[in-house]
C-alpha positions as CSV (number, residue, x, y, z in Angstrom):
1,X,-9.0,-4.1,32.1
2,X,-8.9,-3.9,35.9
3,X,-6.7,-3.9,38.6
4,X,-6.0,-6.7,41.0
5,X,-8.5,-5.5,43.6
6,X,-11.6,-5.8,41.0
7,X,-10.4,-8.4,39.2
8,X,-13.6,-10.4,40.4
9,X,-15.7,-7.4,39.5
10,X,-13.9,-7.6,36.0
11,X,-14.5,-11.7,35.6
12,X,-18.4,-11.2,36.5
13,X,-19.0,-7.9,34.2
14,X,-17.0,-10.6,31.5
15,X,-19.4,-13.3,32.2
16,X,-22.6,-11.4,32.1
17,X,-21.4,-9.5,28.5
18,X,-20.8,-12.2,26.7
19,X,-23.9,-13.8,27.7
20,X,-26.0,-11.4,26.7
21,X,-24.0,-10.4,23.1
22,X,-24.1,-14.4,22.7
23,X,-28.2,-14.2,23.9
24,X,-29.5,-10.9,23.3
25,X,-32.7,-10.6,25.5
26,X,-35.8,-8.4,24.6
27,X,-36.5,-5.2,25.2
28,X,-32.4,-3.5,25.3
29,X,-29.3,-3.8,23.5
30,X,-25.7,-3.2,25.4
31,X,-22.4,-2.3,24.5
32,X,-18.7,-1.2,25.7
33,X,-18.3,2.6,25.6
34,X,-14.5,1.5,25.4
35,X,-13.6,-2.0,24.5
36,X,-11.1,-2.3,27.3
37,X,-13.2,-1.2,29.8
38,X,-15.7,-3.4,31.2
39,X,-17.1,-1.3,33.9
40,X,-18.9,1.0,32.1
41,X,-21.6,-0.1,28.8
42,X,-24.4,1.8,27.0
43,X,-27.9,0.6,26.6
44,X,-30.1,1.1,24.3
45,X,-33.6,0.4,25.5
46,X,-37.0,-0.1,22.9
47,X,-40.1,1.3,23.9
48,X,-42.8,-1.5,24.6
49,X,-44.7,-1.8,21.6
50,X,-48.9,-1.0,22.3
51,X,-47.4,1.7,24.9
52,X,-47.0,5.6,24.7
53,X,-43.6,4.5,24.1
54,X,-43.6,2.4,21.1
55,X,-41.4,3.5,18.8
56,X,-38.8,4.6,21.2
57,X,-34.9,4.4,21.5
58,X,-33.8,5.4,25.0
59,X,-30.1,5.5,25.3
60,X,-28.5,5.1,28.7
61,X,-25.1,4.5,30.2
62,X,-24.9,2.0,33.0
63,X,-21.2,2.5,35.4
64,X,-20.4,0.0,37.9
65,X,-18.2,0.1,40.5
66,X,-14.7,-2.1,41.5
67,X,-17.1,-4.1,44.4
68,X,-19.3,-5.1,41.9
69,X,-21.6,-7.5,42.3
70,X,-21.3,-6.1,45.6
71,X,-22.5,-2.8,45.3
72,X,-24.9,-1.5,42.1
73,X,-24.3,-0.1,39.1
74,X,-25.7,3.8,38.3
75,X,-28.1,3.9,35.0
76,X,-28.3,7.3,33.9
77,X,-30.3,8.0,30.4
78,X,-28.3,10.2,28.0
79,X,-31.9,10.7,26.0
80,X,-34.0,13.2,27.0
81,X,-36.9,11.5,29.1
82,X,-40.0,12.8,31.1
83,X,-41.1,10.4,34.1
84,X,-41.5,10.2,37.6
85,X,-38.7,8.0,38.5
86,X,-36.1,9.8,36.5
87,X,-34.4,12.7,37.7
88,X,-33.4,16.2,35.3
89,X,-30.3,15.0,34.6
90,X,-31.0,10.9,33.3
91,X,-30.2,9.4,36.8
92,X,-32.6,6.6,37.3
93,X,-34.2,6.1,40.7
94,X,-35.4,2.5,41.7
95,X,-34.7,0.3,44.5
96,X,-33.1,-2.4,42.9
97,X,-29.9,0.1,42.3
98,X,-30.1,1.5,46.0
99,X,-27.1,0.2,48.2
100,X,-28.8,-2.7,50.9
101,X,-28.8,-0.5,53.7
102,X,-31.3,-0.5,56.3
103,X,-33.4,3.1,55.7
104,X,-36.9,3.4,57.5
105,X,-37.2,6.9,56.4
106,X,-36.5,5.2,52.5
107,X,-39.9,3.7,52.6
108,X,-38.0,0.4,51.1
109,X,-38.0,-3.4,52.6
110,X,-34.4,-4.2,52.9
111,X,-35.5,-7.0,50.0
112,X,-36.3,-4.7,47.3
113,X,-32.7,-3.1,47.2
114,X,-29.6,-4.7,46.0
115,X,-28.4,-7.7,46.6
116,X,-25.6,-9.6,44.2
117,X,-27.9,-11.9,42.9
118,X,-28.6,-8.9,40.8
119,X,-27.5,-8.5,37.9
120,X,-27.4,-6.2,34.1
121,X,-30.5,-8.4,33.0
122,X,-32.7,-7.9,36.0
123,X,-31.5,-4.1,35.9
124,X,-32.8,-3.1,32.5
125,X,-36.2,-5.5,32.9
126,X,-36.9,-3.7,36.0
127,X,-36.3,-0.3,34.6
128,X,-38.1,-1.1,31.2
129,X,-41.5,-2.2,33.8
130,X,-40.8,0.9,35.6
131,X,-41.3,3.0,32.4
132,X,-44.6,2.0,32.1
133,X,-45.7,1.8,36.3
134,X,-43.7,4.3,37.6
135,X,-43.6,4.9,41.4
136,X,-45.3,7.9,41.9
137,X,-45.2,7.7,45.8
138,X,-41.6,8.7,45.8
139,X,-41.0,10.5,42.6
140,X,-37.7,11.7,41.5
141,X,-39.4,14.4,39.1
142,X,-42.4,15.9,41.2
143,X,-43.6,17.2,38.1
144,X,-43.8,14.4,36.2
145,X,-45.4,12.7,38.7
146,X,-48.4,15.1,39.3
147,X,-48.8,15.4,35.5
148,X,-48.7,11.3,35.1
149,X,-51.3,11.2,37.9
150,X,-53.5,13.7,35.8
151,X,-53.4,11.3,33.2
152,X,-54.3,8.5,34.4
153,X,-56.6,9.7,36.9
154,X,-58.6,12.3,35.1
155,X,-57.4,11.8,31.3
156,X,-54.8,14.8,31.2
157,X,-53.1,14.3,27.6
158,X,-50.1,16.5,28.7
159,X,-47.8,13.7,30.0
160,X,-48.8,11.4,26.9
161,X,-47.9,14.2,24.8
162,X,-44.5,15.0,26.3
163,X,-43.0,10.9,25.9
164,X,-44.6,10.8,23.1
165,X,-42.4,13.8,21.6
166,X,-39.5,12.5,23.3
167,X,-40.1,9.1,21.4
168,X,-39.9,10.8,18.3
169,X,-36.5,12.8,18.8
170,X,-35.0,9.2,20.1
171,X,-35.8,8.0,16.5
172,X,-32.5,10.5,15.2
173,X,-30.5,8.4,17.8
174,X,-31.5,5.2,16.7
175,X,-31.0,5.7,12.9
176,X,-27.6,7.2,13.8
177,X,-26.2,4.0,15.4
178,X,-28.5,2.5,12.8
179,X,-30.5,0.2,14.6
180,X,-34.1,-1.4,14.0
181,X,-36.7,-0.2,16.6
182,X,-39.5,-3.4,17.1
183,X,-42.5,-1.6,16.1
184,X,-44.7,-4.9,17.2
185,X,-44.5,-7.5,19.5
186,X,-43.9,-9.9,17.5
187,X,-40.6,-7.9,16.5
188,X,-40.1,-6.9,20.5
189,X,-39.7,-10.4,21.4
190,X,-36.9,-12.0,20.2
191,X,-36.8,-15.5,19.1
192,X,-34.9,-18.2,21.3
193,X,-32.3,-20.3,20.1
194,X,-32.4,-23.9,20.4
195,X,-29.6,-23.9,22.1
196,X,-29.1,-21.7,24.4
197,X,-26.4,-22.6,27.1
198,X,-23.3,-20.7,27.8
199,X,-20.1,-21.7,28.0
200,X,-18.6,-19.8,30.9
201,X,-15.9,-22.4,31.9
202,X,-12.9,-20.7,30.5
203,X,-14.3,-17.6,32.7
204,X,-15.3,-19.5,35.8
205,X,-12.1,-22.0,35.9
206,X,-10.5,-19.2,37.4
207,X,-12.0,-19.7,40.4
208,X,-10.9,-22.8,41.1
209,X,-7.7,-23.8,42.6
210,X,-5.5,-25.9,39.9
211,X,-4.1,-28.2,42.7
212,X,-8.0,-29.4,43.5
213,X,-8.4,-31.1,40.3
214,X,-4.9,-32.4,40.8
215,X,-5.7,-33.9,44.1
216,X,-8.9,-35.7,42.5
217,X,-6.9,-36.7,39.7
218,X,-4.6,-38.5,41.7
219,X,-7.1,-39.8,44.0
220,X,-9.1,-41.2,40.7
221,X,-5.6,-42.8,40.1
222,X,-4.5,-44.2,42.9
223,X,-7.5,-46.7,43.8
224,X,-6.5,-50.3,44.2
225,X,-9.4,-52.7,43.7
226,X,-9.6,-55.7,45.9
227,X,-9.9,-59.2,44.8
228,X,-13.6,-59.1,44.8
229,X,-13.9,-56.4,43.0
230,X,-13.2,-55.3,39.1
231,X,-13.1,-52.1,37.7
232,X,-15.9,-51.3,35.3
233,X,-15.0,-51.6,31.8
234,X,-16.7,-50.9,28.4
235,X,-16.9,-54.9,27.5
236,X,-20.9,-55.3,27.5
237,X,-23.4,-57.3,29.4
238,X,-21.5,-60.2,30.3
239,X,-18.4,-57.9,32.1
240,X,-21.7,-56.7,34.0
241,X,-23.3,-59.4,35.2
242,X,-20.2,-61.5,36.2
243,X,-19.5,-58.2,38.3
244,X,-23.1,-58.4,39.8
245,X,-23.0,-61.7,40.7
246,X,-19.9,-61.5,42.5
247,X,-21.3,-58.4,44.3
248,X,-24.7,-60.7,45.0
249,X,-22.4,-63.2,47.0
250,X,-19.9,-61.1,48.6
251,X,-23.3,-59.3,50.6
252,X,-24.9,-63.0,51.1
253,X,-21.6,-63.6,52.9
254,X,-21.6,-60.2,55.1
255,X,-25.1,-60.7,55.6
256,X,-24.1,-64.3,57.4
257,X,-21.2,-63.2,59.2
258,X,-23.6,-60.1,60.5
259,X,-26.0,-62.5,61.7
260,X,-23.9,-65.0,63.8
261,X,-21.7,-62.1,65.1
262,X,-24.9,-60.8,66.9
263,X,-26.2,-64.0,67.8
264,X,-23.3,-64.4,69.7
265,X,-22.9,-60.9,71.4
266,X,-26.5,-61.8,72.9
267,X,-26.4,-61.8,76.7
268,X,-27.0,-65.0,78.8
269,X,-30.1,-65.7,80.5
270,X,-28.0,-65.0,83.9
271,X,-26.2,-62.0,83.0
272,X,-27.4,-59.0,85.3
273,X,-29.5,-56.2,83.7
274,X,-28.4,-53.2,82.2
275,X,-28.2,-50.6,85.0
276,X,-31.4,-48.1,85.0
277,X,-29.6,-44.4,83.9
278,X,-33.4,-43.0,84.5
């Protein structure tokens, strides 16, 4: 699964997995290319439905590497697909997956790059937004770019025309791996569960050092209670309030002792003032 250097990389890409087989999310599907092999999936994302590409199944194959959540993963579609952010052979270009460097000539805020809060979710909803409001200011196909521009600018129908073709081919993928494209939004968004924590104990125990919960268990253990005090106990009302009332008295008496220990630490009317340290 991982050598010892990424086995952090391999507990996170474990974490995030089973979450989303467990959860599935809207809009994409994910898989292992190789069961044993966590660092590198394939995604299947659905065209947004009431969009040129509804209909759609783009496949892609996301690889991340050992300083992951570190450093981002590379999403390269393995469908044909025309657009402005995509380069000729799948690679995806968007600023969430570029390394947090510092790049004025980028045109990118150090914020809009990667950081590890990132993660495969916030990947594939980004890219799935970007499908439909590409960045043409920085385009990765030129062409595509101009031609979207057309579009939407003068009512060109050549770029509709090209997805729209492309969505169509994609429909031979999906029927091969024989899954459902949402044709509507109601079939897009998917229903939530009731429930729908995730247990990721088993997976995040491991970052914990056993002998802490030793020390607290023995601490928990070892407290001796004093003669004014009782240790709660499930034995109703009346355990309760005889605990409360003994708490009640024990602060009346600290509250008297407090009192006559300052009135005596008062100075007397002939004691010299306190020395001016202005």
């Amino acid at each position: 699964m991982g050598s010892t250097g990424n086995q952090h990389a391999v507990r996170v890409l474990m974490q995030e997995f089973t979450a989303l087989q467990k959860e599935p999310i809207e809009g994409f599907r994910c898989k292992l290319l190789k069961d044993d092999n966590l660092f590198e999936w394939e995604v299947g994302i659905f065209g947004v439905p009431e969009t040129i590409y509804q209909g759609g199944y783009f496949r892609a194959s996301m690889k991340f590497p050992p300083e992951y959540p570190f450093s981002p993963p590379t999403v390269r579609f393995l469908t044909k697909l025309w657009h402005p952010n995509i380069y000729e052979n799948g690679t995806v270009c968007i600023s969430i997956l570029h390394p947090p460097t510092d790049d004025p000539r980028s045109g990118e805020l150090p914020s809009e790059r990667w950081n590890p809060t990132q993660n495969v979710h916030s990947i594939l909803m980004s890219i799935i937004s970007l499908l439909n409001e590409p960045n043409t200011s920085s385009p990765a196909n030129v062409d595509a770019s101009i031609m979207y521009r057309r579009w939407k600018e003068k009512g060109d129908k050549d770029y509709e025309r090209m997805v729209k073709e492309q969505v169509e081919t994609s429909k031979a993928d999906a029927a091969r791996d024989n899954v459902i494209i949402p044709q509507t939004v109601e079939e897009y968004c998917v229903k939530r569960k009731k429930d729908t924590s995730v247990d990721l104990s088993a997976n995040l125990s491991e970052f914990y050092d056993d002998d802490d919960d030793q020390v607290e268990d023995d601490d928990a253990g070892s407290y001796t209670y004093s003669d004014d005090e009782e240790p709660s106990s499930p034995g109703g009302a009346e355990n309760s309030l005889a605990v409360k009332r003994k708490e009640d008295d024990k602060a009346a008496d600290l509250h008297s002792t407090s009192t006559e220990q300052q009135a005596s630490k008062r100075p007397k009317p002939d004691s010299p003032p306190c020395p001016d340290r202005t």
